[in-house]
VEXTI-868483 format. One line per 3 residues: number of its first residue (from 1); their letters; for each residue x, y, z of N, C-alpha, C. Coordinates in steps of 0.02 Angstrom, whole numbers, plus 50000, padded with zeros to 5 digits. Example, Ala and Ser with C-alpha at 12.3 -4.5 7.8 and 13.67 -1.06 7.14 Angstrom:
BEGIN
1> as> 50660/49716/50390/50615/49775/50390/50660/49835/50390 ~ 50642/49888/50354/50684/49947/50357/50645/50002/50394
This chain:
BEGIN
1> xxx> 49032/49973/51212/49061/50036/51187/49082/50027/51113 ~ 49071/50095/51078/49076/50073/51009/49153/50097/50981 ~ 49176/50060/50933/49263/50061/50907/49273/50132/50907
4> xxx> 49340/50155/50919/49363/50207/50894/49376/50212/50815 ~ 49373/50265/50787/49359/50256/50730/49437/50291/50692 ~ 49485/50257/50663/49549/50237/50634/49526/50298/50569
7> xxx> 49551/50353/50563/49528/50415/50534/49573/50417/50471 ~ 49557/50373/50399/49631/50369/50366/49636/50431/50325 ~ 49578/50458/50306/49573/50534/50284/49646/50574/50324
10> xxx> 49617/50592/50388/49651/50627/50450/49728/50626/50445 ~ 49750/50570/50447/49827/50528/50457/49857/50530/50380 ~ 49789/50519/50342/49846/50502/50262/49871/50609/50258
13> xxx> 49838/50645/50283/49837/50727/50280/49905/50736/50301 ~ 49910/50679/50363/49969/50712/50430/50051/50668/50372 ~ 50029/50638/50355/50072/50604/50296/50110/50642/50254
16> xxx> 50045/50679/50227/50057/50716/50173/50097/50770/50177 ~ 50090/50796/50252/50124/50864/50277/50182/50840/50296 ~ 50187/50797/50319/50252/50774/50311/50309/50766/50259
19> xxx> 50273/50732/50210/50317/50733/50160/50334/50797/50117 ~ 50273/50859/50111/50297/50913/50097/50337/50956/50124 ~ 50361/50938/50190/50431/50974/50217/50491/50929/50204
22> xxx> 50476/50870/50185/50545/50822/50155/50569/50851/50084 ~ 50507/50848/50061/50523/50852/49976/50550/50933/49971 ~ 50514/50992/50031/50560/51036/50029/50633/51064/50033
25> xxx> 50645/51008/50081/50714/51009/50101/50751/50966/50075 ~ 50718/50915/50037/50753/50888/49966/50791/50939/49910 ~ 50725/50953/49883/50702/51004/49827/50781/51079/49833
28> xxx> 50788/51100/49903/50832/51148/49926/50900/51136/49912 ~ 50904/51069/49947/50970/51030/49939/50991/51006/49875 ~ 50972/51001/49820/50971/50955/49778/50976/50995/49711
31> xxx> 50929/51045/49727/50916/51067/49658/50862/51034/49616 ~ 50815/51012/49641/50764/50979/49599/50714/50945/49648 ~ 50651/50926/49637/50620/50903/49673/50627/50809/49660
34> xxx> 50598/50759/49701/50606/50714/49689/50558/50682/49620 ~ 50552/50631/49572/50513/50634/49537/50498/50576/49525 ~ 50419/50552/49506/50391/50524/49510/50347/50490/49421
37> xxx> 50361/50422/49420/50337/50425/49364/50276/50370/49359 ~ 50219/50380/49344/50153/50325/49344/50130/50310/49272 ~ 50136/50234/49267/50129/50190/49199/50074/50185/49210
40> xxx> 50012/50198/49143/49964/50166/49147/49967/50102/49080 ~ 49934/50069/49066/49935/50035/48999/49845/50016/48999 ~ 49834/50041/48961/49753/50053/48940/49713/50093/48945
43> xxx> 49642/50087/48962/49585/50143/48997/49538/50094/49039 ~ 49577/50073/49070/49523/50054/49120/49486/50111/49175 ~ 49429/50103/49162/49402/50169/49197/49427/50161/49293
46> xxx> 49424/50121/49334/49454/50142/49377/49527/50154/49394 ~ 49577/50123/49333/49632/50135/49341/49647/50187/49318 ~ 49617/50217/49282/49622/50287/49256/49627/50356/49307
49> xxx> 49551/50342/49330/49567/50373/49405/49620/50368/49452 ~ 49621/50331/49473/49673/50289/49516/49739/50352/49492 ~ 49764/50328/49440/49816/50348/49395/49813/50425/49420
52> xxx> 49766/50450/49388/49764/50524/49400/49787/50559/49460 ~ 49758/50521/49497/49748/50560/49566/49821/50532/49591 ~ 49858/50492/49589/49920/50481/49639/49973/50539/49577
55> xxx> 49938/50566/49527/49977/50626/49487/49984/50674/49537 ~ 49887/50701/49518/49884/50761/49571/49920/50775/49633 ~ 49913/50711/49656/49922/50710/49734/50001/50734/49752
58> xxx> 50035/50706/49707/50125/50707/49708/50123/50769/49702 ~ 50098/50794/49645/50108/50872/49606/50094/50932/49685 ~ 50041/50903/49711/50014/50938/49787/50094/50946/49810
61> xxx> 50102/50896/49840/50167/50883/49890/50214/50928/49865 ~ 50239/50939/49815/50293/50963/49782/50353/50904/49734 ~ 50314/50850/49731/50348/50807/49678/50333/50802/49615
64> xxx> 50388/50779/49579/50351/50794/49497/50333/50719/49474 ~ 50247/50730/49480/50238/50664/49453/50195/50676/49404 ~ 50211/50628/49366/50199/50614/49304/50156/50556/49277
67> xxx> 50099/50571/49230/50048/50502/49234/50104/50509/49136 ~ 50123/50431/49134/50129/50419/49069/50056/50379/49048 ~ 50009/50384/48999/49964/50338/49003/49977/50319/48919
70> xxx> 49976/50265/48906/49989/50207/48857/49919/50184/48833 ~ 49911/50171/48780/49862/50155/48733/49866/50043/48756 ~ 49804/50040/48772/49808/49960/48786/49833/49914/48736
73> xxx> 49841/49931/48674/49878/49868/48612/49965/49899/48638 ~ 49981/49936/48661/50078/49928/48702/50088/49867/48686 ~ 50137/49861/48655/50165/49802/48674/50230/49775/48724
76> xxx> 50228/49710/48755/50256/49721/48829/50341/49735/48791 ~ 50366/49723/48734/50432/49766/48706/50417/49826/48737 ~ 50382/49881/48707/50371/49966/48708/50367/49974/48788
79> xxx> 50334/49944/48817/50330/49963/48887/50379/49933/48927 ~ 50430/49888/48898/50504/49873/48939/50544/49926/48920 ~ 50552/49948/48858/50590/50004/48827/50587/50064/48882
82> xxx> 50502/50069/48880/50481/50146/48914/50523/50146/48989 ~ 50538/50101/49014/50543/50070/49080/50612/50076/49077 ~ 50656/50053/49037/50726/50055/49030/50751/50123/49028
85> xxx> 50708/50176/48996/50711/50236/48976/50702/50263/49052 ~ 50660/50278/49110/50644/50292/49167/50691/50266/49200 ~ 50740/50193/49197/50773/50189/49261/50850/50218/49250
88> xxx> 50862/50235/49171/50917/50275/49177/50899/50362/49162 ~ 50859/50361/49194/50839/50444/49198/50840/50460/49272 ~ 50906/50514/49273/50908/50529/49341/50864/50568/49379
91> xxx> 50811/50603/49345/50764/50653/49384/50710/50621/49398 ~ 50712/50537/49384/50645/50511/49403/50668/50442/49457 ~ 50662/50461/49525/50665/50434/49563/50615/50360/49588
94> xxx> 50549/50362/49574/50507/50311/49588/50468/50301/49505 ~ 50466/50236/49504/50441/50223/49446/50346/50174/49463 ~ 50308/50200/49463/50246/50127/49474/50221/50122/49403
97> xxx> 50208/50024/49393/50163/50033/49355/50107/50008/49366 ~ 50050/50053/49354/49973/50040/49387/49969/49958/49339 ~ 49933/49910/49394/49903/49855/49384/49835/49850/49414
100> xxx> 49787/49796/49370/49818/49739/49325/49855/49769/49259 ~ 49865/49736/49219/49936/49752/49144/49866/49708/49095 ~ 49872/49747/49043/49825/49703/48996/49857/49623/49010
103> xxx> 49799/49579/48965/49821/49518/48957/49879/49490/48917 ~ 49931/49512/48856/49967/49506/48816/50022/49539/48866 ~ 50003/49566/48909/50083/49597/48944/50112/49544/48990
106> xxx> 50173/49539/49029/50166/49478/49072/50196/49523/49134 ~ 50158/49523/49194/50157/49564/49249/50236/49577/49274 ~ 50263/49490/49281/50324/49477/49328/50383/49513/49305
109> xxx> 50380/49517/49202/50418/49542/49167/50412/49609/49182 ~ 50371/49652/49194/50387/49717/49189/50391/49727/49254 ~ 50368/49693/49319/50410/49743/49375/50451/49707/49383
112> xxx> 50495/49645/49361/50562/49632/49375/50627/49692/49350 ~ 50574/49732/49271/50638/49758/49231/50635/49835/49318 ~ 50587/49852/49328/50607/49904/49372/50666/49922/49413
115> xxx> 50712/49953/49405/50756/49953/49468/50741/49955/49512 ~ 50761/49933/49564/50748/49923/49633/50748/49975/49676 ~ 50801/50015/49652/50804/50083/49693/50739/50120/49683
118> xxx> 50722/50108/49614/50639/50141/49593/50579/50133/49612 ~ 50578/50056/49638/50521/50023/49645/50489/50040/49688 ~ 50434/50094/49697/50413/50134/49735/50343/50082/49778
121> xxx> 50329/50042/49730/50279/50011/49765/50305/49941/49784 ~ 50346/49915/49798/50387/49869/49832/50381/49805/49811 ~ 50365/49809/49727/50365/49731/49702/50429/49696/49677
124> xxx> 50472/49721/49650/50515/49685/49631/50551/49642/49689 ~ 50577/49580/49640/50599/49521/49676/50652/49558/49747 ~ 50692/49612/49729/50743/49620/49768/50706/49648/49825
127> xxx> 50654/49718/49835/50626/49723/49899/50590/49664/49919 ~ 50541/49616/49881/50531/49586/49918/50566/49521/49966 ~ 50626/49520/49936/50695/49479/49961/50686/49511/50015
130> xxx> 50722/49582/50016/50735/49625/50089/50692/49628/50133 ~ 50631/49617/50135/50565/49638/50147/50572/49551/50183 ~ 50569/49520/50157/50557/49459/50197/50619/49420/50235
133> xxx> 50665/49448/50219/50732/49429/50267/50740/49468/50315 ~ 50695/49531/50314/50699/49586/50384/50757/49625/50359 ~ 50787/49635/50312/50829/49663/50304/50823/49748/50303
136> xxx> 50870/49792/50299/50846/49874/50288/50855/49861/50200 ~ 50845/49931/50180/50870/49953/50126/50838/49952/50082 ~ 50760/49928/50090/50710/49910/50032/50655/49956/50040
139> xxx> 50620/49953/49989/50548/49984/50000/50506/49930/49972 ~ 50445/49936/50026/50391/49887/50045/50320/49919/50016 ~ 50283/49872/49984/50218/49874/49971/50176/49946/49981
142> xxx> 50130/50010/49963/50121/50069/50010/50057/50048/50055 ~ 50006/50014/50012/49949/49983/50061/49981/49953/50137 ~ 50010/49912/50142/50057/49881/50193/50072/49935/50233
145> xxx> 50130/49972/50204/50142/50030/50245/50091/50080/50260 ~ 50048/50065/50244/50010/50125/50262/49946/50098/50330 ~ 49938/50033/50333/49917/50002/50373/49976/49995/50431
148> xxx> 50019/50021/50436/50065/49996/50475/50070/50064/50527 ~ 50051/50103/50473/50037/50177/50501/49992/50168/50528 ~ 49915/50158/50522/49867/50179/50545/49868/50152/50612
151> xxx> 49908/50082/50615/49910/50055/50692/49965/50087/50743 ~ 50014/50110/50721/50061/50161/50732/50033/50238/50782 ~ 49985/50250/50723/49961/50315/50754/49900/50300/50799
154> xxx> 49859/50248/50807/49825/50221/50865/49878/50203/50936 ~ 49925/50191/50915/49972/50183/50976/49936/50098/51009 ~ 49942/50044/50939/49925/50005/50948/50001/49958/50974
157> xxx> 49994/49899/51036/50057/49883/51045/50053/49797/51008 ~ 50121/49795/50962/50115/49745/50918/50164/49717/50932 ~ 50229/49701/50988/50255/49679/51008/50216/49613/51061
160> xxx> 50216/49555/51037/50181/49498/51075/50114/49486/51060 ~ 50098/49538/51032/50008/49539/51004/50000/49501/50924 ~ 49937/49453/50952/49911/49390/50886/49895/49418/50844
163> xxx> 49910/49426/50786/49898/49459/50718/49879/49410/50690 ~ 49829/49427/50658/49788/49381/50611/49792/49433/50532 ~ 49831/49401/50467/49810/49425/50400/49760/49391/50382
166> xxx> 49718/49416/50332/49660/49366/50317/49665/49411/50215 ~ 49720/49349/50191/49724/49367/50124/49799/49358/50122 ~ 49818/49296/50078/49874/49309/50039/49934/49334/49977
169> xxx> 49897/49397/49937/49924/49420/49902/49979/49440/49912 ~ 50029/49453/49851/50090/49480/49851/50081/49566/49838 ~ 50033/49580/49827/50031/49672/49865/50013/49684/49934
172> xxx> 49960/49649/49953/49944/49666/50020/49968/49593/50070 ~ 49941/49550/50080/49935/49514/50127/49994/49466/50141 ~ 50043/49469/50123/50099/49435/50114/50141/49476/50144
175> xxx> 50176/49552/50126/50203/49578/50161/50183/49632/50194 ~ 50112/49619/50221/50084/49642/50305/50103/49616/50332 ~ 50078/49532/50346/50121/49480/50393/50200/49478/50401
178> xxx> 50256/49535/50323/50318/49523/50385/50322/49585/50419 ~ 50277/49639/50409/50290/49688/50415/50271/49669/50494 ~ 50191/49650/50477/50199/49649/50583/50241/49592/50603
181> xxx> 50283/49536/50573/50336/49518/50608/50380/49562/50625 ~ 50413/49567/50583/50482/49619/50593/50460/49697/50672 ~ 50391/49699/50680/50380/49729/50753/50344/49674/50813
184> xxx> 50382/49623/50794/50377/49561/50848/50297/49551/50869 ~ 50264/49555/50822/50198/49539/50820/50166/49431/50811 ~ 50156/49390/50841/50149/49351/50816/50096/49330/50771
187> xxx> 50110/49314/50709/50052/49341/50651/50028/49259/50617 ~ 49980/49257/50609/49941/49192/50567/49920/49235/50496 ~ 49946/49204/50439/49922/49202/50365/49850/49179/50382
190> xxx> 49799/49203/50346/49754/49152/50327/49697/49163/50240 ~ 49645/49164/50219/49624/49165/50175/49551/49117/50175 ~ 49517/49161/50126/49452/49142/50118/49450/49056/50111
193> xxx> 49479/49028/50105/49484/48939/50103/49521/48890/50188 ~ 49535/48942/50232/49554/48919/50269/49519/48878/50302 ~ 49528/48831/50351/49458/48791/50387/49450/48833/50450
196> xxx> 49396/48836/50457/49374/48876/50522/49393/48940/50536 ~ 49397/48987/50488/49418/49042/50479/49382/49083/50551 ~ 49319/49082/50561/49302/49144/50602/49334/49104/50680
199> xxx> 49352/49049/50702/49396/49038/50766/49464/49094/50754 ~ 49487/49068/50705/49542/49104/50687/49551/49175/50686 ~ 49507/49223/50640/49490/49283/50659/49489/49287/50766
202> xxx> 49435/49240/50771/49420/49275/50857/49483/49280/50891 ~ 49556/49238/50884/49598/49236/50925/49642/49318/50911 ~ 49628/49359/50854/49673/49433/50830/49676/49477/50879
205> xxx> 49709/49501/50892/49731/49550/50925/49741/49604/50885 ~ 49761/49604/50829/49758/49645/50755/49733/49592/50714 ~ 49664/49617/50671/49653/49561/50627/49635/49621/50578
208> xxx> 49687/49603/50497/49680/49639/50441/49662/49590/50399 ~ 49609/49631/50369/49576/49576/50309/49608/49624/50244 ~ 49591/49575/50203/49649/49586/50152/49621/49534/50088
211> xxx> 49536/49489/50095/49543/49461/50069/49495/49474/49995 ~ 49487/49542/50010/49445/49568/49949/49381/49525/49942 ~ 49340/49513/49983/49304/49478/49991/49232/49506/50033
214> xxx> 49175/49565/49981/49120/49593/50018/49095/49553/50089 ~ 49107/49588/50157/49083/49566/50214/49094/49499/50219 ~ 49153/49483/50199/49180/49404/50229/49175/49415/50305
217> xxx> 49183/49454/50338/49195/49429/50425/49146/49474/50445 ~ 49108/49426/50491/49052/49438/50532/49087/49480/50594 ~ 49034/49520/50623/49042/49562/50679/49079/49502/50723
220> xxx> 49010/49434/50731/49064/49391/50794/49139/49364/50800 ~ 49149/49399/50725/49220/49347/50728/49282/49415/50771 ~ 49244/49439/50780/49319/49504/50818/49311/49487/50888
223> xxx> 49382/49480/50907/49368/49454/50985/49375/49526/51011 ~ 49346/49537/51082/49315/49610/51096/49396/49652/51119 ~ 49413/49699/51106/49455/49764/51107/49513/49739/51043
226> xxx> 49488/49710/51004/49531/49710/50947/49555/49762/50908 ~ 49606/49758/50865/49616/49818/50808/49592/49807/50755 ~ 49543/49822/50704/49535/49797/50652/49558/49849/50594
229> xxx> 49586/49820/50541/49612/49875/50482/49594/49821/50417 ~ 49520/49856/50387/49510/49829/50332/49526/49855/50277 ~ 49564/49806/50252/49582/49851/50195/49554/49837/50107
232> xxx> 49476/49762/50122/49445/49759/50061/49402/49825/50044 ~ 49385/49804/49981/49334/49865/49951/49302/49831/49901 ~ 49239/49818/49908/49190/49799/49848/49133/49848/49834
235> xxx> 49070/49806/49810/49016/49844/49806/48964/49793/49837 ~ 48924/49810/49874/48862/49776/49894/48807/49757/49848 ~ 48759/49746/49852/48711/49725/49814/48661/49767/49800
238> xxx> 48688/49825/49841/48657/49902/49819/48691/49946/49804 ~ 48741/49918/49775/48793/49957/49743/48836/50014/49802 ~ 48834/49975/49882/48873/50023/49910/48949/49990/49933
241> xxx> 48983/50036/49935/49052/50023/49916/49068/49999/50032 ~ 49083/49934/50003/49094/49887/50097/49184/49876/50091 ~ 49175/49838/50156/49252/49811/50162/49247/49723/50171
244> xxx> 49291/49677/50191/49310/49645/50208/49261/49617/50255 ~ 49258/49687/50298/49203/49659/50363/49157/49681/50385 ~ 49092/49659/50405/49045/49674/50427/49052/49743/50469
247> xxx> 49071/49811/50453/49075/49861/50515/49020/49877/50539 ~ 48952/49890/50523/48923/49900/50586/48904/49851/50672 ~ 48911/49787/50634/48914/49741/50690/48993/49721/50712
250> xxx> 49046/49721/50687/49125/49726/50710/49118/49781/50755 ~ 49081/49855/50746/49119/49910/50770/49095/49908/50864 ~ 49066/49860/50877/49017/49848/50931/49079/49815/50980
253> xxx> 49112/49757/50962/49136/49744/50967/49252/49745/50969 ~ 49275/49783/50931/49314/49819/50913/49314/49881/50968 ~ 49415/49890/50972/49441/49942/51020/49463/50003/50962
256> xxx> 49486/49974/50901/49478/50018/50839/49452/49984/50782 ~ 49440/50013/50735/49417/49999/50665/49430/50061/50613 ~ 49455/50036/50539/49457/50070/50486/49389/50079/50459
259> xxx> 49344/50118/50420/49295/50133/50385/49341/50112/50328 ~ 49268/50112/50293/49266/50102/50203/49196/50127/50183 ~ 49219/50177/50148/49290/50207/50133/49308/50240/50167
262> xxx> 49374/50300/50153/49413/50331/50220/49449/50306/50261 ~ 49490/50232/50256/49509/50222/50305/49587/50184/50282 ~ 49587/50143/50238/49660/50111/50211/49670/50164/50144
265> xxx> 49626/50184/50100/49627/50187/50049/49677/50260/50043 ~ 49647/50330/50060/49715/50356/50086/49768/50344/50099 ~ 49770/50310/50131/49823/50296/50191/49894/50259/50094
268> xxx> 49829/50215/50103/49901/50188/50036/49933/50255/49963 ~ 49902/50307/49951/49935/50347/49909/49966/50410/49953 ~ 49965/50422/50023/50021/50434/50059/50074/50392/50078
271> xxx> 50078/50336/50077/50124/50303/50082/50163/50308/50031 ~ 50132/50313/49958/50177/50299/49892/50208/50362/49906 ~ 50199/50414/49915/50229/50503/49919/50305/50482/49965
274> xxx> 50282/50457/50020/50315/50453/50058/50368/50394/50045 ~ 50369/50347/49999/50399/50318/49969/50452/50336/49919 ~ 50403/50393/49885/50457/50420/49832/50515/50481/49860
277> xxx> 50490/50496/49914/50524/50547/49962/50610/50492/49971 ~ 50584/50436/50008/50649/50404/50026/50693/50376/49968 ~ 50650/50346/49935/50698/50324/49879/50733/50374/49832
280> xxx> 50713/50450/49824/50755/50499/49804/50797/50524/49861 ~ 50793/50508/49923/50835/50516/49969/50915/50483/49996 ~ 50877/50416/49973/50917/50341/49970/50956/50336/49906
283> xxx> 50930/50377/49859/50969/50377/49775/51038/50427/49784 ~ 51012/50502/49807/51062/50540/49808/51125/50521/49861 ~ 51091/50482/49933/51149/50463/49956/51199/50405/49935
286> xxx> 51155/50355/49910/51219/50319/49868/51261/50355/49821 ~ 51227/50389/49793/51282/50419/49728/51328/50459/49761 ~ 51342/50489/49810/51380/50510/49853/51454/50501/49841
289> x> 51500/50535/49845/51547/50486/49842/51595/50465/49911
């Protein structure tokens, strides 16, 4: 029987409607909508896009977001300034800045200067502190969260179930693995250098690849009624845009599976919406008195 098919179009929609009755009843309460601000620094043609569209997309919802886009000679002064300028501006609740950062910028420096309360995409040192101590009060990675969803809304059970990450980055694959800890998932790190990677894959119960790596995992490596949520994206050798894993031979095998495209990639710029929803939520209640 062939996978059910993990609909991230579908779910990133049900996301979206969601957050437009938050941001309404923000927006009511408040006197303002929540707001949203996106750094670019250059023209890289897919970050450009990229950029654009998590504009549009906010602007949809009813948030005010904002693409700042920066000329690539910035220097990382001007773009700490710009940054200093956003975290004492009270109408701008989430701050991202699209990466990679030219080469003359230095990454760690500019999302350390982010406030934390801002950090909509969950890099600074302090969520990821919270984020890996299990603690509340942070916001986490949106790719992550948005994979967390998609197994969520499968009504996948991740309490006792072998999670396999396959990718250690500090956007994705680092805090997936605490994310399915923290829902008592028992999870293995792994990565394209591991030894014997496809044993490892076969033992998942959830296996997310993560390792940006065109059709690294073979159909055989999914052990049969698995979850799979890929969340690579390359190009093939015919220029068609794959994942992580082999899906037409995985999907044979597999109880769900994500497509690529349609399937994480949504899912992660509803998450950021839904990110900036809480952290303007989480802002006004601290200021509280």
């Amino acid at each position: 029987m062939a996978a059910k098919i993990l609909d991230g179009k579908a779910i990133a929609q049900k996301v979206r409607d969601e957050v437009r009755e938050g941001v309404a009843r923000f927006a009511a309460a408040h006197g303002r909508p929540p707001g949203l601000e996106v750094v670019l620094v250059g023209e890289d043609p897919a970050s450009v896009t990229h950029t654009r569209n998590k504009e549009r997309v906010s602007n949809e919802v009813g948030i005010r977001g904002r693409l700042r886009a920066l000329p690539a000679g910035t220097t990382e002064a001007e773009l700490l300034a710009l940054i200093a300028a956003l975290n004492a501006d009270d109408a701008v609740d989430g701050i991202l800045v699209q990466l990679p950062l030219p080469g003359h910028i230095r990454e760690h420096a500019v999302l350390d200067a982010i406030a934390p309360a801002k950090d909509v995409d969950g890099l600074h040192p302090v969520n990821a502190g919270l984020l890996a101590l299990g603690r509340p009060g942070g916001l986490a990675p949106c790719t992550p969260v948005g994979c967390m969803r998609l197994l969520a809304e499968a009504g996948v059970e991740l309490a006792g179930a072998r999670a396999v990450v396959v990718g250690r980055s500090h956007l994705v694959g680092r805090p997936m693995a605490q994310l399915l800890l923290a829902q008592h998932a028992t999870v293995a790190i792994a990565h394209s250098r591991t030894r014997d990677l496809r044993a490892i894959c076969r033992e998942a119960d959830v296996l997310v690849a993560a390792a940006g790596k065109a059709k690294l995992i073979g159909g055989d490596w999914i052990k049969e009624g698995a979850t799979v949520i890929d969340v690579g994206m390359s190009r093939d050798d015919a220029g068609k845009l794959v994942g992580d894993v082999d899906f037409e031979a995985a999907r044979g095998r597999a109880a769900w599976i994500t497509p690529v495209p349609g399937g994480v990639g949504p899912m992660t710029i509803a998450s950021l919406l839904e990110a900036t929803l809480r952290a303007a939520e989480a802002r006004v209640a601290k200021q509280r008195p």
